[in-house]
C-alpha positions, 0 to 999 in steps of 0.5 A, a space after each residue: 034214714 040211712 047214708 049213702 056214698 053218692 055225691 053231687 056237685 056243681 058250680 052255679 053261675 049267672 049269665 048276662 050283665 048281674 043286676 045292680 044290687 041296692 046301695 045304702 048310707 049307713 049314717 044313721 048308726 055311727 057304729 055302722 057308718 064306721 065300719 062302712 063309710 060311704 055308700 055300701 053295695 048290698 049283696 043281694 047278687 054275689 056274683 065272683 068271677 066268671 059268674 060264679 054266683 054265692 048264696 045259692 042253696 042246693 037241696 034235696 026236696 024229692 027222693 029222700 026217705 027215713 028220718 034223719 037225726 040232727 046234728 047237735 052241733 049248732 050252726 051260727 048266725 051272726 051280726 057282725 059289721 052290722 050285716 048278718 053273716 052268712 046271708 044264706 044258712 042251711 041246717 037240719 030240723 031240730 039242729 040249734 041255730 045260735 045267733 049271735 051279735 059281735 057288734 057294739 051297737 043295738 041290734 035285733 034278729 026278727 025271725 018272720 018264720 010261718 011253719 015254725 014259731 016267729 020270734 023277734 030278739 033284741 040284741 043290745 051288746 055284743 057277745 048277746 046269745 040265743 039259740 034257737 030250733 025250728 021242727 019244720 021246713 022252710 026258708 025263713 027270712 031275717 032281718 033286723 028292724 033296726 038296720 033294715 038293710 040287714 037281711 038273712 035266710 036260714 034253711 030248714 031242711 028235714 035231711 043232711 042232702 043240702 049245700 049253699 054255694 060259695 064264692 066260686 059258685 061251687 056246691 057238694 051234697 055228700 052222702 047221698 043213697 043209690 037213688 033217683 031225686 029232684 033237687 031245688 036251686 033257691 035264690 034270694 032274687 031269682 026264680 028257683 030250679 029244679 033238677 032230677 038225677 039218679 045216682 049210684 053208690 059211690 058215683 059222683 055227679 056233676 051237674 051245673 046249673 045257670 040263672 040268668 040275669 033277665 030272671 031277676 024280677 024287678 024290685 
């Protein structure tokens, strides 16, 4: 696979009254419920201002050809707060995946993948280290079974074209080649979109999108 000069980019909103995301007491940890007495909203919709939604993954799933080599520098996972950080993680097949722990308390990382290998890693102390890689696509959900209010995604995907928005909602795919493709916008929640586009070398394009609250299918 080659590289190219293209870039798209966008801002994702949600529009409507957000759903209201899920509340729990975390008293059956007292590491936890240090760290977040009272009732502690889950960020299922991380909607900002203006409907900026978080945690939305951009990628490439039709255009794309070659075969792109992964990057040797891991991405992180952690478990801090007793909340994985980030909720939404993108990296390349075969790219390490570290997962990590920065709390004093027991944790595990129960990975629920179907095209790779499904694993379950306790972590008892933190500073606890694996590192991990997945030869497949998919989205693979995390959670840990000791709090199971901790939920995380980690992104497989077989080429660098992907991004996760941030809190403005904004995202960039960089580096794309002159071409026409379809791109998927995935949320935890809400039903996925896709979009096509064509671009040239070294254009830029702009492409919002917006999800809508009435979407959101009920828990």
């Amino acid at each position: 696979g080659r590289l190219g000069t293209a870039v798209v980019s966008g801002r994702v909103a949600l529009t409507g009254v957000p759903p209201v995301n899920d509340k729990v007491t975390m008293t059956t940890d007292p590491f936890c419920a240090g760290h977040n007495p009272g009732e502690t909203e889950l960020p299922a919709y991380a909607v900002g201002a203006d409907g900026a939604l978080a945690n939305v993954l951009l990628r490439v799933t039709a255009g794309v050809t070659g075969v792109y080599a992964a990057p040797a520098e891991a991405k992180q996972l952690d478990q801090i707060g007793c909340a994985f950080s980030p909720r939404v993680l993108a990296l390349m097949t075969g790219q390490p995946l570290a997962i990590v722990s920065s709390d004093a308390t027991l944790h595990n990382v129960h990975a629920a993948a179907k095209q790779n290998q499904p694993f379950n890693l306790g972590m008892p102390a933190p500073g606890t280290r694996y590192t991990r890689t997945f030869g497949k696509p998919e989205i693979v959900p995390f959670k840990c079974d000791v709090h199971p209010w901790m939920r995380a995604w980690v992104a497989v995907v077989p080429h660098p074209f992907f991004a996760v928005t941030g809190p403005d909602g904004r995202y960039e795919i960089r580096g794309l080649p002159a071409g026409s493709y379809t791109v998927e916008a995935w949320h935890e929640k809400l039903p996925a979109q896709t979009f096509t586009l064509t671009v040239a070398d070294g254009e830029t394009k702009v492409h919002d999108l917006t999800f809508t609250s009435s979407a959101a299918p009920s828990a």
